[in-house]
N, CA and C atoms of all chains as a GROMACS GRO file, in nm:
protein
  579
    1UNK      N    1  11.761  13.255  10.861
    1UNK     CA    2  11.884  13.194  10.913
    1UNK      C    3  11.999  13.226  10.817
    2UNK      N    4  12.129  13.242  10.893
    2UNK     CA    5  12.196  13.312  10.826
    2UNK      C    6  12.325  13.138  10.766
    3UNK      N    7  12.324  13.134  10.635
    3UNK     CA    8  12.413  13.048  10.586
    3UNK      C    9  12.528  13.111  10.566
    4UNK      N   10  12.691  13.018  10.558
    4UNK     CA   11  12.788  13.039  10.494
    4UNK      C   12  12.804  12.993  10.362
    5UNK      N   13  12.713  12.885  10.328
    5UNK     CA   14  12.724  12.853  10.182
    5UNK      C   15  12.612  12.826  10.147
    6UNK      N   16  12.581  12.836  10.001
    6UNK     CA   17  12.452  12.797   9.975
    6UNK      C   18  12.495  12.667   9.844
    7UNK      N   19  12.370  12.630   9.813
    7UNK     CA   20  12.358  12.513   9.684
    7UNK      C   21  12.232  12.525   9.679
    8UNK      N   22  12.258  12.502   9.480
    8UNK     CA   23  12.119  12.532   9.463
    8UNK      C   24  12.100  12.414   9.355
    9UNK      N   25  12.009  12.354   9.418
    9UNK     CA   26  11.931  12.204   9.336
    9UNK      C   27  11.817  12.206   9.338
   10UNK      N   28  11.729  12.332   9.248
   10UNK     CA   29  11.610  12.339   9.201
   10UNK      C   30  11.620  12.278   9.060
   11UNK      N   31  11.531  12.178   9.037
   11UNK     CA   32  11.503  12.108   8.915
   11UNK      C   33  11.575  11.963   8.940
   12UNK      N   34  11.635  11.944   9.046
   12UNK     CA   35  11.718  11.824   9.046
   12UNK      C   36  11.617  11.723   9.129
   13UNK      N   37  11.569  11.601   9.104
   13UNK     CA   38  11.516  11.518   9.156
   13UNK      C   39  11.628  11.432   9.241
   14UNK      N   40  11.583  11.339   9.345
   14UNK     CA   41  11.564  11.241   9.409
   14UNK      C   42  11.662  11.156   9.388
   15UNK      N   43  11.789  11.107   9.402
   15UNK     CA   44  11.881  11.131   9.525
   15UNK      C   45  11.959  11.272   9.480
   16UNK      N   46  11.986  11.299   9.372
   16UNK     CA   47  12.048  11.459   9.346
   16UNK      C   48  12.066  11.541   9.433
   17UNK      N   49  12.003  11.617   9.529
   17UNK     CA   50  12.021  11.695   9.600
   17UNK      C   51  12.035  11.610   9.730
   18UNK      N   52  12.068  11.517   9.775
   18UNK     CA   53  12.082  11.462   9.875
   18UNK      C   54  12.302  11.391   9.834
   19UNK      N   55  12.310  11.393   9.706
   19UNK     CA   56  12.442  11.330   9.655
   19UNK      C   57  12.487  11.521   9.680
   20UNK      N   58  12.461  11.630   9.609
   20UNK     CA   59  12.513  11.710   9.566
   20UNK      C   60  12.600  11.801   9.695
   21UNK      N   61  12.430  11.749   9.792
   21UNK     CA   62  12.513  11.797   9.977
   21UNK      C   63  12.585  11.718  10.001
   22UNK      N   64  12.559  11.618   9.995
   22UNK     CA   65  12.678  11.531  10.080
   22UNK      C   66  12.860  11.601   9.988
   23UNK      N   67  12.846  11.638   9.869
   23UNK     CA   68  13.004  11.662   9.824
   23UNK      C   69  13.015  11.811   9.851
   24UNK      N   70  12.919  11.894   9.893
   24UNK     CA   71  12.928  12.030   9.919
   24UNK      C   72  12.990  12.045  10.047
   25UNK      N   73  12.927  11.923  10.099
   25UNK     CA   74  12.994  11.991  10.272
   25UNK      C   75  13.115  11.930  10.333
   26UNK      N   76  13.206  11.881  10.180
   26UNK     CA   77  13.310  11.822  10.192
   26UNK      C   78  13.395  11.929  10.214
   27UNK      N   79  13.341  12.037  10.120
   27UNK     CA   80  13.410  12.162  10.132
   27UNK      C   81  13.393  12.291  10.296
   28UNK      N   82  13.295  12.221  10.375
   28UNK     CA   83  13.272  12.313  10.482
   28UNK      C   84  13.375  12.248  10.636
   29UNK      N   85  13.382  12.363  10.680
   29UNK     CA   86  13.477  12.351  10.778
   29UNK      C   87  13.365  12.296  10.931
   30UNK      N   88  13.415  12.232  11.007
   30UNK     CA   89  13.304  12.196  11.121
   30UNK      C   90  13.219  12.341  11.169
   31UNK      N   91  13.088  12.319  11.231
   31UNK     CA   92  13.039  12.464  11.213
   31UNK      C   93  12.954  12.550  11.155
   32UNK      N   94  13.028  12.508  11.008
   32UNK     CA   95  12.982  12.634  10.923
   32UNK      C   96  12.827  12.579  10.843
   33UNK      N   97  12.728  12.600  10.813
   33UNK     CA   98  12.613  12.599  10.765
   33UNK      C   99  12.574  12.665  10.670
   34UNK      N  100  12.550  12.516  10.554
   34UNK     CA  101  12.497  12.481  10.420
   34UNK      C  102  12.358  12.522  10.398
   35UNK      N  103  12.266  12.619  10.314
   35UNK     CA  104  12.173  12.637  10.292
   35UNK      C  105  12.154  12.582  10.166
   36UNK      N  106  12.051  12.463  10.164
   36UNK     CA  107  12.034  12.400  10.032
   36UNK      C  108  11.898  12.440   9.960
   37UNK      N  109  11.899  12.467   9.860
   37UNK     CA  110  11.746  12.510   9.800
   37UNK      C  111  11.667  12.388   9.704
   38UNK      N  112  11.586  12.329   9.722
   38UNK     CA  113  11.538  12.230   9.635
   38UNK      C  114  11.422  12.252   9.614
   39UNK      N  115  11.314  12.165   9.478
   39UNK     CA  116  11.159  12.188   9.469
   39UNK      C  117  11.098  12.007   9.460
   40UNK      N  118  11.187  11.948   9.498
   40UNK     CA  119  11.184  11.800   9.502
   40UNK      C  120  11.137  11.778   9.647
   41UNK      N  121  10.984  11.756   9.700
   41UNK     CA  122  10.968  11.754   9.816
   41UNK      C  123  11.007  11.681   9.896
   42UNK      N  124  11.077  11.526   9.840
   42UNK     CA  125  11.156  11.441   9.897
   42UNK      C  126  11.265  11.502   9.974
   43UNK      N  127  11.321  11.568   9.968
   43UNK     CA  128  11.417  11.653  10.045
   43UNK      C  129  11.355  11.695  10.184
   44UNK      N  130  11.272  11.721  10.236
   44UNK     CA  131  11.168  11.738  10.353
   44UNK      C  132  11.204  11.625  10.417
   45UNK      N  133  11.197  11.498  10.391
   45UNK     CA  134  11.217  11.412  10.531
   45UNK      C  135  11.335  11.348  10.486
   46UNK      N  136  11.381  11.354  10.329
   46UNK     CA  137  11.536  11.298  10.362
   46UNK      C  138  11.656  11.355  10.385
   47UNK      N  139  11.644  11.512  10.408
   47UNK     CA  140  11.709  11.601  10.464
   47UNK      C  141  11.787  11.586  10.618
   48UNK      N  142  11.679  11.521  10.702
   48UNK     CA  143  11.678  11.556  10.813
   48UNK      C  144  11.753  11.370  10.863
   49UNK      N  145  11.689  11.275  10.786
   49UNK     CA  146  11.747  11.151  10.745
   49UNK      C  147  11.887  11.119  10.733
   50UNK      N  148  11.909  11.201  10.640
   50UNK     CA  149  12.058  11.199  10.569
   50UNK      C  150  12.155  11.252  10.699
   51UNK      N  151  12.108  11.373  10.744
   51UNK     CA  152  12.190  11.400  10.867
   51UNK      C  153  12.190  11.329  11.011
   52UNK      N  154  12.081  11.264  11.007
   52UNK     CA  155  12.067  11.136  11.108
   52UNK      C  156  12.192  11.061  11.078
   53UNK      N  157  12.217  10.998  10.925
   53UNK     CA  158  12.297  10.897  10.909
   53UNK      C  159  12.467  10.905  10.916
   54UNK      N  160  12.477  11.026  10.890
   54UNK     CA  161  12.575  11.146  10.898
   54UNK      C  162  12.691  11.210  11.001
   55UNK      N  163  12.514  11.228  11.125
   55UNK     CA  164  12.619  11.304  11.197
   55UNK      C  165  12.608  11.446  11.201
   56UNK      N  166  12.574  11.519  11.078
   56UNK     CA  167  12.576  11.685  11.088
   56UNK      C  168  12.450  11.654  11.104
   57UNK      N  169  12.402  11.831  11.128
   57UNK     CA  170  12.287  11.855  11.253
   57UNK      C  171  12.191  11.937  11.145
   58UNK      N  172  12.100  11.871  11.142
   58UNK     CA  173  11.976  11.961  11.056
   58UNK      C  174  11.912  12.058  11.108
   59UNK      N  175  11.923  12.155  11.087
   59UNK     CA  176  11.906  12.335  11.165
   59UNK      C  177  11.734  12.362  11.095
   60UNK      N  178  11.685  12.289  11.028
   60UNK     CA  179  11.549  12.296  11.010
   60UNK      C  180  11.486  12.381  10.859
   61UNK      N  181  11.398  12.452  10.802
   61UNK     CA  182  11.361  12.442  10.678
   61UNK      C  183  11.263  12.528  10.674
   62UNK      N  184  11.255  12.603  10.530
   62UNK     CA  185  11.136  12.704  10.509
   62UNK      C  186  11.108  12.679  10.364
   63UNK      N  187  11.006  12.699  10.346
   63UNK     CA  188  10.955  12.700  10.184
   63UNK      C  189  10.881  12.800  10.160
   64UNK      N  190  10.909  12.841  10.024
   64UNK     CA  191  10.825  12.959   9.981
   64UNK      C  192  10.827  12.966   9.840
   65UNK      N  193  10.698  12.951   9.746
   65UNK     CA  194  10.668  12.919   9.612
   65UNK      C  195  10.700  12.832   9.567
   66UNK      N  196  10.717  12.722   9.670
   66UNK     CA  197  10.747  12.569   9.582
   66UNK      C  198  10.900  12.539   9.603
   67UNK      N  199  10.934  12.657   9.686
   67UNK     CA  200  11.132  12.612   9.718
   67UNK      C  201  11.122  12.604   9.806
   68UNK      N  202  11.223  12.481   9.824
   68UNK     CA  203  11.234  12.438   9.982
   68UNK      C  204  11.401  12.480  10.035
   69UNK      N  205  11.410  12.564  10.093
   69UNK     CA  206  11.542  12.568  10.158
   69UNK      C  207  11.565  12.530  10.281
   70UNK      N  208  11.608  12.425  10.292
   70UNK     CA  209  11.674  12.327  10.436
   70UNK      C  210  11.820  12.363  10.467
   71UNK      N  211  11.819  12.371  10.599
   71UNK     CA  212  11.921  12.441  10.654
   71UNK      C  213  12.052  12.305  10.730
   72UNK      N  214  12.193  12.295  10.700
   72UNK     CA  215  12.254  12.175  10.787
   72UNK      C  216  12.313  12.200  10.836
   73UNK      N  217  12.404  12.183  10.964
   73UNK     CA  218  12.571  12.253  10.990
   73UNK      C  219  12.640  12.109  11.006
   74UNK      N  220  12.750  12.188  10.969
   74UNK     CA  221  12.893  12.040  10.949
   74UNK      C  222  12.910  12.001  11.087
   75UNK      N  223  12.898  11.866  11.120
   75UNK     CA  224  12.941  11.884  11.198
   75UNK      C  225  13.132  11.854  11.261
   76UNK      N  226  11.474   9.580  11.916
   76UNK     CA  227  11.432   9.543  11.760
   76UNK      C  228  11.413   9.614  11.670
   77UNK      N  229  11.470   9.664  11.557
   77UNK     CA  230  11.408   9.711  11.480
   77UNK      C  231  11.389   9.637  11.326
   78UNK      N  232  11.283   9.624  11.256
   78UNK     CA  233  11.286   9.570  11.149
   78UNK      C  234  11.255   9.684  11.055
   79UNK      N  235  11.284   9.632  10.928
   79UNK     CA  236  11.247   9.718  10.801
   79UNK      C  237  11.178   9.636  10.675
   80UNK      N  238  11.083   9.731  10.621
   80UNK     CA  239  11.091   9.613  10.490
   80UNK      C  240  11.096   9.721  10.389
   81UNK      N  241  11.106   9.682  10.262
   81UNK     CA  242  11.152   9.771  10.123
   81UNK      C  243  11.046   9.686  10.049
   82UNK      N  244  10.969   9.743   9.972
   82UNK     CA  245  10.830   9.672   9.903
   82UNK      C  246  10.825   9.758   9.767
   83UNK      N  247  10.865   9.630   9.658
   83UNK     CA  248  10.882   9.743   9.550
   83UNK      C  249  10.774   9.684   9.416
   84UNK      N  250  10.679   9.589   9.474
   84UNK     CA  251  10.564   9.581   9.369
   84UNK      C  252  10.448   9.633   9.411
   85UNK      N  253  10.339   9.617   9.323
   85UNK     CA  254  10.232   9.673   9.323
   85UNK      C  255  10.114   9.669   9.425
   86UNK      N  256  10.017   9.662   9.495
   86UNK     CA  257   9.913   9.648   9.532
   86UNK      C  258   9.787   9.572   9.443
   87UNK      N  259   9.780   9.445   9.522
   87UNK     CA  260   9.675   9.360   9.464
   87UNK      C  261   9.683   9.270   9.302
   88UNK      N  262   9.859   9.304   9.264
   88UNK     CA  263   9.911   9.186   9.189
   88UNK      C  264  10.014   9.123   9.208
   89UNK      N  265  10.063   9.182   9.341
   89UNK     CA  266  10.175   9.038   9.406
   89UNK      C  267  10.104   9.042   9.528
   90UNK      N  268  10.176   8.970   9.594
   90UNK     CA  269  10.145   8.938   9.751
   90UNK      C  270  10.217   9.036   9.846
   91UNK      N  271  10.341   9.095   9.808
   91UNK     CA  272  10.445   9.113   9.890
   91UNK      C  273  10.351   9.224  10.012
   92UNK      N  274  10.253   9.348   9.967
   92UNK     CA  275  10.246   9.389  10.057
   92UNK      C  276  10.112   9.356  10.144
   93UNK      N  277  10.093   9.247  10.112
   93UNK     CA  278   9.986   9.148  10.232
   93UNK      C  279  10.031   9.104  10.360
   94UNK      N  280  10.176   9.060  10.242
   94UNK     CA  281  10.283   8.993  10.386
   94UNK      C  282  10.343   9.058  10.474
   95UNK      N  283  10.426   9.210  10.355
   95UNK     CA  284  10.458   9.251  10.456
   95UNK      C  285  10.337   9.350  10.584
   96UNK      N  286  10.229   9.346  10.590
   96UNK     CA  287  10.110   9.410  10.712
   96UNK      C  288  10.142   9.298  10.775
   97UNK      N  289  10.102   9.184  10.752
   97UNK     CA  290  10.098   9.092  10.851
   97UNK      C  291  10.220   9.066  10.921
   98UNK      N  292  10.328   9.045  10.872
   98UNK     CA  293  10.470   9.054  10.964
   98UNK      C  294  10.515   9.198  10.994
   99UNK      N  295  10.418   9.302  10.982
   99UNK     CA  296  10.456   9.425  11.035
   99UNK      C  297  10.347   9.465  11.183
  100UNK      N  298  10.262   9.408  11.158
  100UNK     CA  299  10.128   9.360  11.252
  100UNK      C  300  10.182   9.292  11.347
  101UNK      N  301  10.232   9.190  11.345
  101UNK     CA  302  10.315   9.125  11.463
  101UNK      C  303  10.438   9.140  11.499
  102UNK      N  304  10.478   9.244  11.440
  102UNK     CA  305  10.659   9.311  11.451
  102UNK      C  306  10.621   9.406  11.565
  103UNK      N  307  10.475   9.477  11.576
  103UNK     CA  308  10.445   9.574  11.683
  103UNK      C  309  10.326   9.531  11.804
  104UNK      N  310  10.352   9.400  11.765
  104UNK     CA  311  10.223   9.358  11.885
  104UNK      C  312  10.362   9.306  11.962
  105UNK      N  313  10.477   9.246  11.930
  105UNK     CA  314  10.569   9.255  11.995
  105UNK      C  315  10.668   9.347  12.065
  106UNK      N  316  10.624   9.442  11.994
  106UNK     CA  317  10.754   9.588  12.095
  106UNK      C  318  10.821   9.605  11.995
  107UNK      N  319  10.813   9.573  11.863
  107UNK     CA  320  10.961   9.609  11.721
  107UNK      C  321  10.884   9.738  11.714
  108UNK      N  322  11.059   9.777  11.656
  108UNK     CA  323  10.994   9.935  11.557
  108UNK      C  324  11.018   9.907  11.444
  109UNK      N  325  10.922   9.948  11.364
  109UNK     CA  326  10.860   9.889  11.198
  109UNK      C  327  10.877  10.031  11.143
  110UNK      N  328  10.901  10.005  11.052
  110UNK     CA  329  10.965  10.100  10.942
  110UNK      C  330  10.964  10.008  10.802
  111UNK      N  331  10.861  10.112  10.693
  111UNK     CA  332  10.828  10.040  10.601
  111UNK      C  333  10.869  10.147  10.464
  112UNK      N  334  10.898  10.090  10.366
  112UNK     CA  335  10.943  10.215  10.290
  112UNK      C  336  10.902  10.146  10.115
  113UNK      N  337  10.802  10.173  10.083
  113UNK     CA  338  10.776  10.174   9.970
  113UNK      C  339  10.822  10.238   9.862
  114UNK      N  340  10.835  10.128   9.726
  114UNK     CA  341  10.926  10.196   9.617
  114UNK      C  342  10.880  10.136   9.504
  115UNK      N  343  10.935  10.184   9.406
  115UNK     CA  344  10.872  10.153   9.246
  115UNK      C  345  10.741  10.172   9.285
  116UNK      N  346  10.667  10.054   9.146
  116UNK     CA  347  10.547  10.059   9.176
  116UNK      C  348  10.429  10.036   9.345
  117UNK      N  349  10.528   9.979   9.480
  117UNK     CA  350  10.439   9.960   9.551
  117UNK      C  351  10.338  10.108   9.643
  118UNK      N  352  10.389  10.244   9.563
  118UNK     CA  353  10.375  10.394   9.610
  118UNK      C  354  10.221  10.354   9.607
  119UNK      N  355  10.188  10.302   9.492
  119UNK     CA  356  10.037  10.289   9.432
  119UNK      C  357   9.946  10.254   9.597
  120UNK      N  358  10.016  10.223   9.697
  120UNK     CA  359   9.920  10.140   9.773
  120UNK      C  360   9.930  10.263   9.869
  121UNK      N  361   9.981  10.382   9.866
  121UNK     CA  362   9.947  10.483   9.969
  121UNK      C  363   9.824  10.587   9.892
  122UNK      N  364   9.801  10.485   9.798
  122UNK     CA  365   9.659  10.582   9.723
  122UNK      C  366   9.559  10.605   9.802
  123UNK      N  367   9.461  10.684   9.902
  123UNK     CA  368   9.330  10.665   9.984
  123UNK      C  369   9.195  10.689   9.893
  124UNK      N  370   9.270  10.700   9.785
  124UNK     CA  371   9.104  10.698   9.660
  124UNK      C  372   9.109  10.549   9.636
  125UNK      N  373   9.187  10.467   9.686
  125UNK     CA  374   9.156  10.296   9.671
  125UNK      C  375   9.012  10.220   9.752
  126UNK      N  376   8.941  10.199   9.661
  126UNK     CA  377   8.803  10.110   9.722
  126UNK      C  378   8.843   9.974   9.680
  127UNK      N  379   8.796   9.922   9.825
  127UNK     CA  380   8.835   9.806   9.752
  127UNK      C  381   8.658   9.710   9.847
  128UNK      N  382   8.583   9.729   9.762
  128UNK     CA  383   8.416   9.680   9.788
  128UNK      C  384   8.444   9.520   9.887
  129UNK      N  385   8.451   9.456   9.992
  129UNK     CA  386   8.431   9.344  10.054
  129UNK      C  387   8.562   9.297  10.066
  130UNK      N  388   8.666   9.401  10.032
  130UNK     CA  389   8.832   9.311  10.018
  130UNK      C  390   8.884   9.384  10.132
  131UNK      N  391   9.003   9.375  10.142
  131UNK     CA  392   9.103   9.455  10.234
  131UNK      C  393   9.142   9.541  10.135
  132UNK      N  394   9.162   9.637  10.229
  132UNK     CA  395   9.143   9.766  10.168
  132UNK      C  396   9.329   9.782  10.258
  133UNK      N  397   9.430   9.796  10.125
  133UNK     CA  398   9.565   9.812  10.183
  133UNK      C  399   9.618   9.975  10.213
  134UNK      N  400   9.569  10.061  10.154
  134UNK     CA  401   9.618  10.211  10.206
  134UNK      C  402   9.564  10.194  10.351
  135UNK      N  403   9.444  10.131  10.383
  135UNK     CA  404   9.378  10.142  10.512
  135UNK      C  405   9.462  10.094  10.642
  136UNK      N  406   9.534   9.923  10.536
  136UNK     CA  407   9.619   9.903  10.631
  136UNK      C  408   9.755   9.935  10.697
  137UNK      N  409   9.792  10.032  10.602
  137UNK     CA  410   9.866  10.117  10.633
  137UNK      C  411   9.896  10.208  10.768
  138UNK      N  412   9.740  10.282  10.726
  138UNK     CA  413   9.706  10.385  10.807
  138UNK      C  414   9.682  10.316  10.937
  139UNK      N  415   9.676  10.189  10.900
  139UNK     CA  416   9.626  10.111  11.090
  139UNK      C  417   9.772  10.081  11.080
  140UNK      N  418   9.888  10.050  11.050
  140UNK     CA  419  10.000  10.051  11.097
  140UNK      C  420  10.082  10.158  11.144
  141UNK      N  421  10.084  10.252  11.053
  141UNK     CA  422  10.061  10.384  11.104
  141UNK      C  423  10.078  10.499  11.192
  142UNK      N  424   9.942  10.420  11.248
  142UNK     CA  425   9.859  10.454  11.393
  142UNK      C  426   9.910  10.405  11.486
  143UNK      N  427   9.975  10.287  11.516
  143UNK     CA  428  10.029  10.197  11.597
  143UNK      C  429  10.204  10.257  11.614
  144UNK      N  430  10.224  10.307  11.513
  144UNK     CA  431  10.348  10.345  11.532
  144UNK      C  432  10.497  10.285  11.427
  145UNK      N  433  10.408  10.286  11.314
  145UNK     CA  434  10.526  10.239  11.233
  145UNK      C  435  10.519  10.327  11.163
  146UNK      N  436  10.674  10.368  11.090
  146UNK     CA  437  10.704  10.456  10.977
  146UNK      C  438  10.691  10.364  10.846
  147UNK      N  439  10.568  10.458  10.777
  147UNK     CA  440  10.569  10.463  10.641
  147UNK      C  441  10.587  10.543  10.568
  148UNK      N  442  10.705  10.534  10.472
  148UNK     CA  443  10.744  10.624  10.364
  148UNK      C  444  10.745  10.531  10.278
  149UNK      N  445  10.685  10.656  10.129
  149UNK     CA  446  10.692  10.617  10.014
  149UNK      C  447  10.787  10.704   9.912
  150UNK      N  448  10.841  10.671   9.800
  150UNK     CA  449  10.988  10.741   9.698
  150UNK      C  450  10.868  10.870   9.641
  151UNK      N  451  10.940  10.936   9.669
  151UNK     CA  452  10.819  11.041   9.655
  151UNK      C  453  10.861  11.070   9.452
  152UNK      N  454  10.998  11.040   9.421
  152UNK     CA  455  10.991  11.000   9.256
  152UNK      C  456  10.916  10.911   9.183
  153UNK      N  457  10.935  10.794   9.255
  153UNK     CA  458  10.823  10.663   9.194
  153UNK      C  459  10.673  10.766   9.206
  154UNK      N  460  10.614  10.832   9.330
  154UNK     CA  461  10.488  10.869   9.299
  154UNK      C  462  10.460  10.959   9.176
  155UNK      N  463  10.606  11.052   9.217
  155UNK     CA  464  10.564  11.142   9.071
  155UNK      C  465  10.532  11.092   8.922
  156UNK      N  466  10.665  10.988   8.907
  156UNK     CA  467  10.596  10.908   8.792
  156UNK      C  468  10.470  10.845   8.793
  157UNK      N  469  10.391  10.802   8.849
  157UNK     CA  470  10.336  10.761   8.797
  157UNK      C  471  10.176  10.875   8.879
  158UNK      N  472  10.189  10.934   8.885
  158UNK     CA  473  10.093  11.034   8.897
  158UNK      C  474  10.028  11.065   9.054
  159UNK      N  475  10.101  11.027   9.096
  159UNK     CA  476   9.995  11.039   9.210
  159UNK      C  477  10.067  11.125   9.303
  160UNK      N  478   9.926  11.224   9.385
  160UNK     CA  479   9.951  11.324   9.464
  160UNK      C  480   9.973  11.325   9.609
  161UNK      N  481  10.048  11.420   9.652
  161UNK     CA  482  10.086  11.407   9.793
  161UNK      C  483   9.946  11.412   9.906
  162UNK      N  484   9.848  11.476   9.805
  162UNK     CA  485   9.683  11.518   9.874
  162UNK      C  486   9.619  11.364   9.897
  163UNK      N  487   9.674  11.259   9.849
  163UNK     CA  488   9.576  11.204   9.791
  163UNK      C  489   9.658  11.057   9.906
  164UNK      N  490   9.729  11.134  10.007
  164UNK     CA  491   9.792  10.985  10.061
  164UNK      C  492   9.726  10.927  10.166
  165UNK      N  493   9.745  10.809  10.163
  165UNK     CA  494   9.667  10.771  10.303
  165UNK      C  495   9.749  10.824  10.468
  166UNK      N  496   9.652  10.826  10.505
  166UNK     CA  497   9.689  10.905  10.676
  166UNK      C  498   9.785  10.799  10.693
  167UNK      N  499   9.909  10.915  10.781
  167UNK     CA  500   9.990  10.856  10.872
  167UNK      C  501  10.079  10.803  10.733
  168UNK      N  502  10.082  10.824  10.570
  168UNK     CA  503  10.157  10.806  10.570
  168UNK      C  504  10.250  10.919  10.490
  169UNK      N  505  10.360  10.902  10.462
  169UNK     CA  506  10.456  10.994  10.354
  169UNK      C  507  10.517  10.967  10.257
  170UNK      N  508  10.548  11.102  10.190
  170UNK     CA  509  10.676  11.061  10.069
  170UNK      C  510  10.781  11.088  10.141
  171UNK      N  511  10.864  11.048  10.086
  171UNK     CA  512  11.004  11.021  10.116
  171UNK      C  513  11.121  11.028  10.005
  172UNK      N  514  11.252  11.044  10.030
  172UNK     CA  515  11.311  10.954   9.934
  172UNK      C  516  11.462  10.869  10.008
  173UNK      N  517  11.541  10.847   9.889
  173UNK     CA  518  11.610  10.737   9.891
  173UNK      C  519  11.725  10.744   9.988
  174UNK      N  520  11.717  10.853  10.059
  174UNK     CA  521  11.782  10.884  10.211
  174UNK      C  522  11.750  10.856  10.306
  175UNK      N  523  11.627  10.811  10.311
  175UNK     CA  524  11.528  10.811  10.454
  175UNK      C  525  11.532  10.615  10.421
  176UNK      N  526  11.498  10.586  10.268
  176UNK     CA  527  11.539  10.446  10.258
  176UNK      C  528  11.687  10.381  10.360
  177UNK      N  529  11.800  10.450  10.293
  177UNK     CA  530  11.892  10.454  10.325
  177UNK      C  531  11.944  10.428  10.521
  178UNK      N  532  11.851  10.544  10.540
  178UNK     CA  533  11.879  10.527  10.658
  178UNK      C  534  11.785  10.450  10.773
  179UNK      N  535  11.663  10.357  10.668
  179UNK     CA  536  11.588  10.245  10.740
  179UNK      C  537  11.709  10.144  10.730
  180UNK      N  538  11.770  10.148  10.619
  180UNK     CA  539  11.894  10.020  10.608
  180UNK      C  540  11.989  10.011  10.704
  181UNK      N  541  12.040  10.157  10.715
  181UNK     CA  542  12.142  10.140  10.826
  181UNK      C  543  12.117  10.104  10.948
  182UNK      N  544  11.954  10.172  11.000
  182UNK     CA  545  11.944  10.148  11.139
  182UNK      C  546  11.891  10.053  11.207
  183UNK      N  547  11.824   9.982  11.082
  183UNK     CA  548  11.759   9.812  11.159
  183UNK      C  549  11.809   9.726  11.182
  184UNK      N  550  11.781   9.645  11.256
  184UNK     CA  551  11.827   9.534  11.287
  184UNK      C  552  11.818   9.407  11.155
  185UNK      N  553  11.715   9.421  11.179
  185UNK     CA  554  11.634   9.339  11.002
  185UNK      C  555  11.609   9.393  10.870
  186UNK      N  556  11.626   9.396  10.767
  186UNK     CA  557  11.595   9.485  10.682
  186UNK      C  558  11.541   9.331  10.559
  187UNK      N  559  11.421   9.357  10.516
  187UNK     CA  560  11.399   9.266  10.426
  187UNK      C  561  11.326   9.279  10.318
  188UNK      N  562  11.388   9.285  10.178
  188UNK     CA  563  11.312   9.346  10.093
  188UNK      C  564  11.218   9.257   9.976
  189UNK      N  565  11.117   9.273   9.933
  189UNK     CA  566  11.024   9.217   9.862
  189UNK      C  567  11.013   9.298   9.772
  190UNK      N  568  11.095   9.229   9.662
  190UNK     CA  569  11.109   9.279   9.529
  190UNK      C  570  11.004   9.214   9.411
  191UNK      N  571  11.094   9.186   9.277
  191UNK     CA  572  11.028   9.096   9.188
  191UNK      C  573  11.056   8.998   9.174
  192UNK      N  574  11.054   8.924   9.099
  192UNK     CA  575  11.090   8.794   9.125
  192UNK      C  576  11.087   8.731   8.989
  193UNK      N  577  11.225   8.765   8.940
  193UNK     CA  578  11.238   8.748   8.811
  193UNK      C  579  11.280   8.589   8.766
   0.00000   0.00000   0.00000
């Protein structure tokens, strides 16, 4: 999947990468889609959570060697 | 209906998560949606290496809540501290973290948490 921005919060635990998106996609225009990379598996269901509470739309997730990159768009 | 509870002691040295099965037990024999979200030390009770010889056995009751249709998440940080593995959880339930908390808070109707009790 193709992102316009990425963030990268490998090594960051639990709310960290859930605070770091929420101020990243302050910077995205409606639309455009945040690729976040984390190894904090908590990010797996509070990913999809967070955009429940939100409003933007969770475009879904791949992992590979222990990184999890979850996909969001602004909405 | 929806209720929530937040359970942030241990298994088998407070009460809190006795009480909360049993008012989560009758939150879904009524039609509620139960949503349970374990934190601090209460992660310990999604252990399924827990025997508990002639007692109630609480990961079990979990997994029978579960089954029925309630969300259980546990802080998947609290587990890391204190050691315990994602292999090692009882069925039906998960880690989680403090987003998925977050958003049991916003969306229930009830939200009631069993802390310590200082």
């Amino acid at each position: 999947m193709k992102a316009d921005f990425s963030l990268e919060c490998t090594g960051l635990s639990c709310p960290m990468p859930i605070i770091q998106t929420s101020r990243k996609m302050k910077e995205l225009k409606p639309g455009e889609i945040l690729a976040v990379q984390a190894d904090d598996e908590g990010i797996k269901e509070d990913m999809p959570a967070w955009c429940k509470t939100t409003g933007n739309e969770f475009l879904g997730m791949k992992e590979e060697n222990g990184i999890i990159t979850v996909y969001v768009r602004k909405k | 209906m929806k209720i929530a509870f937040n359970v942030q002691t241990g298994p088998y040295t407070f009460q809190n998560l006795d009480t909360v099965y049993e008012l989560a037990k009758r939150g879904l024999d009524r039609g509620y949606e139960v949503s349970i979200f374990l934190y601090v030390d209460s992660v310990g009770a999604m252990n399924s290496n827990i025997t508990t010889p002639g007692d109630r056995n609480i990961p079990q009751r979990l997994s029978e809540l579960a089954s029925r249709g309630a969300q259980i998440r546990g802080c998947g940080l609290c587990a890391k501290y204190r050691g315990h593995k994602r292999d090692e959880l009882a069925e039906g339930t998960r880690l989680a973290g403090t987003a998925v908390l977050g958003e049991m808070i916003a969306t229930s109707d009830r939200f009631i948490n069993f802390g310590f009790d200082i």
